[in-house]
FIRO-673768 format. One record per residue (C-alpha): residue number from 1; residue in one letter; x, y, z. Coordinates in Angstrom, 2 decimals, always signed. Layout:
<rs>
{r NUM; 'a'; {X; Y; Z}},
...
</rs>
This chain:
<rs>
{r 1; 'x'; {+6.81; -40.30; -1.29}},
{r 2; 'x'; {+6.96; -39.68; -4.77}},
{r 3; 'x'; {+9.86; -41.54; -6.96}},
{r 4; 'x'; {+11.92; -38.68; -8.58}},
{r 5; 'x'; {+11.86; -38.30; -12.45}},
{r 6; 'x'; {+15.43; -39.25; -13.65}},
{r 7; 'x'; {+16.34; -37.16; -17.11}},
{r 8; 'x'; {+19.37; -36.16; -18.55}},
{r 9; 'x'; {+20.14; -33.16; -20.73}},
{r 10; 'x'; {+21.53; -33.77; -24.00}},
{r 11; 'x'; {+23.43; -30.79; -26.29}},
{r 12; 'x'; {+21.16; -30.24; -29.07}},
{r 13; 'x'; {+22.77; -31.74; -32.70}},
{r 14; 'x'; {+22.36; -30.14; -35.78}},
{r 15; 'x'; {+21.29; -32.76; -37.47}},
{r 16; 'x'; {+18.08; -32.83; -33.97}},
{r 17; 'x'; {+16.90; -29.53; -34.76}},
{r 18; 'x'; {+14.28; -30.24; -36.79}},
{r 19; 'x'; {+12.79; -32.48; -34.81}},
{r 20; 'x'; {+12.78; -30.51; -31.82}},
{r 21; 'x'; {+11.05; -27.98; -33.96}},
{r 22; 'x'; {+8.30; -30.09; -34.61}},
{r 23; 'x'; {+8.19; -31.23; -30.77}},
{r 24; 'x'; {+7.66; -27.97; -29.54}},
{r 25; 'x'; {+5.23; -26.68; -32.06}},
{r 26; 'x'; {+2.91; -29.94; -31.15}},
{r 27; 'x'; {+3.53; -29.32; -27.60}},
{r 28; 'x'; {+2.49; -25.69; -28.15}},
{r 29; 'x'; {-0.19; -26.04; -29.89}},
{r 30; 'x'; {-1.89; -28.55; -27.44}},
{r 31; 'x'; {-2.59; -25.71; -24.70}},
{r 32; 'x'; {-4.02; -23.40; -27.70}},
{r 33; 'x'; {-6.23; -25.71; -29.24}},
{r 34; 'x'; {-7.53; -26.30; -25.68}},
{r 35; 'x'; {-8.09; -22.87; -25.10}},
{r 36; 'x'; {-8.85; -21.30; -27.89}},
{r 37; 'x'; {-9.52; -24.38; -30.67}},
{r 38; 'x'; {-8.32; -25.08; -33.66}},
{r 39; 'x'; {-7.60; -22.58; -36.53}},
{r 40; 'x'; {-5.17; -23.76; -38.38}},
{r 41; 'x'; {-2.26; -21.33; -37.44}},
{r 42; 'x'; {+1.00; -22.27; -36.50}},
{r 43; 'x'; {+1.16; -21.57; -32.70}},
{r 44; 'x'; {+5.27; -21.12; -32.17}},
{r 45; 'x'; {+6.81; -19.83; -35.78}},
{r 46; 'x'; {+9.39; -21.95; -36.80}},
{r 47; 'x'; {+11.24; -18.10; -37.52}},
{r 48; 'x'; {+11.04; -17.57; -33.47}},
{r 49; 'x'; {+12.60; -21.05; -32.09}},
{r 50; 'x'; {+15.57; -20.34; -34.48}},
{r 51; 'x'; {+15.94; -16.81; -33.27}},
{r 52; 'x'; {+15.85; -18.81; -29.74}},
{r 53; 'x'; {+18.87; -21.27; -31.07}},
{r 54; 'x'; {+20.37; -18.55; -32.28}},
{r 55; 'x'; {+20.24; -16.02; -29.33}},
{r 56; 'x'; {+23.31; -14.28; -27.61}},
{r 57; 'x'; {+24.38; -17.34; -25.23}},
{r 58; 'x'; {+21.92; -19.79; -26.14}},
{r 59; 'x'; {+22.44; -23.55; -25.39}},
{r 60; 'x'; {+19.65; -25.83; -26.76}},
{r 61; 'x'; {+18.65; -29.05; -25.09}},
{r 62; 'x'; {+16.68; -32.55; -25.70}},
{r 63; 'x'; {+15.81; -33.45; -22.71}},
{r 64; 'x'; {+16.11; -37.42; -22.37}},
{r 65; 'x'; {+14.62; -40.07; -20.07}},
{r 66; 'x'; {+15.30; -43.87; -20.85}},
{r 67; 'x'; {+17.24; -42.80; -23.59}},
{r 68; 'x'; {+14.31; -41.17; -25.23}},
{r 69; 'x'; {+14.00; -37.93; -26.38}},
{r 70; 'x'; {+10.96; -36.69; -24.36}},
{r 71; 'x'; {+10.96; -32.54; -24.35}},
{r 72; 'x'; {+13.70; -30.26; -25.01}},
{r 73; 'x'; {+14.73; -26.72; -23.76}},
{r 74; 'x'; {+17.03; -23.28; -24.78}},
{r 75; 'x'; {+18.20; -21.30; -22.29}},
{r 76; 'x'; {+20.39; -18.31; -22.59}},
{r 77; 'x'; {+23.35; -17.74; -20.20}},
{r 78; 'x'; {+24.66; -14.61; -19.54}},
{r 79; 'x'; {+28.32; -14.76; -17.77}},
{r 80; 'x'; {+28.38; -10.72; -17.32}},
{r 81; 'x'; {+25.29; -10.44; -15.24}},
{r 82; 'x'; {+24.17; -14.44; -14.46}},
{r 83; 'x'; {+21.09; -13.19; -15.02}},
{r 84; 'x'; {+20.13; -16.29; -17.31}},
{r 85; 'x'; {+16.74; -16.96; -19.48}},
{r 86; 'x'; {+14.97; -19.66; -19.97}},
{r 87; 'x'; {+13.89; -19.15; -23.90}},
{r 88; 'x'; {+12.12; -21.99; -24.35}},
{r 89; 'x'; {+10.80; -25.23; -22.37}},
{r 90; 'x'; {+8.44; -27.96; -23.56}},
{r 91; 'x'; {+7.66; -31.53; -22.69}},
{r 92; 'x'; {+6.54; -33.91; -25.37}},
{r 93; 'x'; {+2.96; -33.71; -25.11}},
{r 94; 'x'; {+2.61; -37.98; -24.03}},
{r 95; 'x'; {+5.22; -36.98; -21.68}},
{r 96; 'x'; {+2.70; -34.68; -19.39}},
{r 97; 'x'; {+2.11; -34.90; -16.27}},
{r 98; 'x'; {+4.65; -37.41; -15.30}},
{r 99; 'x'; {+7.21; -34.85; -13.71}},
{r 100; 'x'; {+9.86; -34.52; -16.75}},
{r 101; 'x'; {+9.23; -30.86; -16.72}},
{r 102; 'x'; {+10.44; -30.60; -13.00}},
{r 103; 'x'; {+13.10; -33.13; -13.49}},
{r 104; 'x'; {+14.87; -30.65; -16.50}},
{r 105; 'x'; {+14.13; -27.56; -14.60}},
{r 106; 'x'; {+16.16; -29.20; -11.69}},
{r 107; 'x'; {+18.99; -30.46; -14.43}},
{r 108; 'x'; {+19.02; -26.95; -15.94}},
{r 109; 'x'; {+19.74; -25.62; -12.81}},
{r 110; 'x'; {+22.38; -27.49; -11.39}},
{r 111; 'x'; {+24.12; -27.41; -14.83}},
{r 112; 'x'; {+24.48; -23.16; -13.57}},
{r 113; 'x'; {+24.74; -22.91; -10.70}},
{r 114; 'x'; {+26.51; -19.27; -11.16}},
{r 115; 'x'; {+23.32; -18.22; -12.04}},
{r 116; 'x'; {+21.50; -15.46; -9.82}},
{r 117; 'x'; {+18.49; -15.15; -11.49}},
{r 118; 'x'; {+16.32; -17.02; -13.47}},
{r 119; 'x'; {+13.95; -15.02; -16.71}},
{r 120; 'x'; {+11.00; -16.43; -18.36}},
{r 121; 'x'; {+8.16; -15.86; -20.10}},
{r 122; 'x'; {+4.83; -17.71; -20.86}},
{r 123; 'x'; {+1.56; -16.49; -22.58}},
{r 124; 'x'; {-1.19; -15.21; -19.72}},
{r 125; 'x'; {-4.02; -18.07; -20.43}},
{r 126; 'x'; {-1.54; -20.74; -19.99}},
{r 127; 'x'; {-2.32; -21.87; -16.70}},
{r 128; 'x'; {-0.71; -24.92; -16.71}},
{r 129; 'x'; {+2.24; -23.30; -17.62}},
{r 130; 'x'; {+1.66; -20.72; -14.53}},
{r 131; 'x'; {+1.38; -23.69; -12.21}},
{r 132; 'x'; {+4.46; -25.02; -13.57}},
{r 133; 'x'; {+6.45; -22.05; -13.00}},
{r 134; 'x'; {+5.45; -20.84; -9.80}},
{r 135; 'x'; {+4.15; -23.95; -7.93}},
{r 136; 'x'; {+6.60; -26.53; -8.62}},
{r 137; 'x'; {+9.64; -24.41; -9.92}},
{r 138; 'x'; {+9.44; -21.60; -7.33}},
{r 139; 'x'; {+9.38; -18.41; -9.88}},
{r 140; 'x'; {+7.91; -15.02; -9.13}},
{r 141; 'x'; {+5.66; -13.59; -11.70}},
{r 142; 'x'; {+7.41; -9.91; -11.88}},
{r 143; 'x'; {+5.86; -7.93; -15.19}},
{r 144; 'x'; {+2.37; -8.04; -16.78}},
{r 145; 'x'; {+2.52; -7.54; -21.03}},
{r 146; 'x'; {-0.74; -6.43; -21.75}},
{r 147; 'x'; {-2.00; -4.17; -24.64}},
{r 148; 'x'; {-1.38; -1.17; -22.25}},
{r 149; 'x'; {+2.21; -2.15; -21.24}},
{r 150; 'x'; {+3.17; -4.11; -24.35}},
{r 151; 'x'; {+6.28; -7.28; -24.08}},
{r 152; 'x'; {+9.13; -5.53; -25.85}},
{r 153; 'x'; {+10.46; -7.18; -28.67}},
{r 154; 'x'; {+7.44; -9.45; -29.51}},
{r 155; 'x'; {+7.18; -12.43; -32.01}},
{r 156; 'x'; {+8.00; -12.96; -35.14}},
{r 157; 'x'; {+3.85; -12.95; -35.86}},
{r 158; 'x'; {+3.31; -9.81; -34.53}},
{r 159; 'x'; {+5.70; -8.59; -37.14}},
{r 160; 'x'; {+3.94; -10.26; -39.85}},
{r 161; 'x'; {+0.67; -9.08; -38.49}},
{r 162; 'x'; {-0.93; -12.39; -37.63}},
{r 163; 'x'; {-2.75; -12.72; -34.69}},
{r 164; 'x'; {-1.10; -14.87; -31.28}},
{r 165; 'x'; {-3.91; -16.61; -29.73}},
{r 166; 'x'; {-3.50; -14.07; -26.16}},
{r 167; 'x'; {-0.58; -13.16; -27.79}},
{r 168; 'x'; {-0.88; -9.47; -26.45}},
{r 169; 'x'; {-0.68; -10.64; -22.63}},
{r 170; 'x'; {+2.37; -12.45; -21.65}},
{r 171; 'x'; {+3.73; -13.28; -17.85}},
{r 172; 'x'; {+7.36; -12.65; -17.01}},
{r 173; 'x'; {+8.74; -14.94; -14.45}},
{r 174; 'x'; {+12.26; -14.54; -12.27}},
{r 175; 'x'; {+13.60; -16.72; -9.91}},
{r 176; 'x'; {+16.43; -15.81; -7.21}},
{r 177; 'x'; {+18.69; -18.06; -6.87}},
{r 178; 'x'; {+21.49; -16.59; -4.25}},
</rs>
């Protein structure tokens, strides 16, 4: 049997922000580069994991094992519906593979329990992020985003007109939860 992943959820300081910034962006970027190599552009603007922070209902996360900072995570919780969002998720990228990610979904879960259903999104040619979602978190993907049935309110980059590696087909998860 396999030994459980023990992590704690910590409320994300000011003064941490930064750092989580940088976390994610590395942690990003690993699956582009992989997929698509390496050109140089930033793979998560900076501009879009404030608007995360800053989103109606947003709590943001490190997520900590051993009293290390190893990933992090904003959700967005929505008392008038408890339909809730997962904005963002990431585990540091020497982290991997070691069940943290499962470990904080579980945590993030129990810490709403009010919460019906479960909203994400990830980019269509992340596959380890597919696996994630719907093998070992049990989400449903519900919506295609594809250039014929665009993601409403895209990116920040789309706005500026730089190009998303995939960035015109995105999955959208749910999971039920009563």
């Amino acid at each position: 049997m396999k030994k459980e992943t023990k992590i704690t959820l910590a409320p994300l300081q000011e003064s941490e922000k930064e750092a989580f910034i940088l976390n994610i962006q590395a942690a990003f970027k690993k699956a582009v580069v992989e997929e698509f190599g390496d050109d140089g552009t930033e793979v998560i603007p900076r501009e879009d994991i404030i608007q995360s922070f800053e989103a109606k209902g947003a709590e943001s996360y490190n997520i900590i094992q051993n009293g290390e900072v190893v990933g992090g995570a904003v959700i967005a919780v929505h008392p008038d519906t408890n339909r809730n969002e997962l904005l963002l998720l990431f585990v540091n990228v020497d982290c991997h593979s070691k069940g943290v990610g499962v470990a904080a979904w579980k945590a993030i879960e129990e810490l709403h329990p009010e919460t019906e259903v479960w909203i994400t999104h990830t980019p269509y040619f992340e596959k380890r992020n597919i696996h994630f979602y719907v093998n070992k978190c049990g989400f449903h993907i519900v919506e295609f985003f594809n250039p014929h049935h665009p993601m409403p309110n895209h990116t920040s980059m789309e706005a500026q007109n730089e190009e998303i590696p995939g960035g015109d087909y995105f999955l959208r998860f749910e999971k039920k939860m009563k």
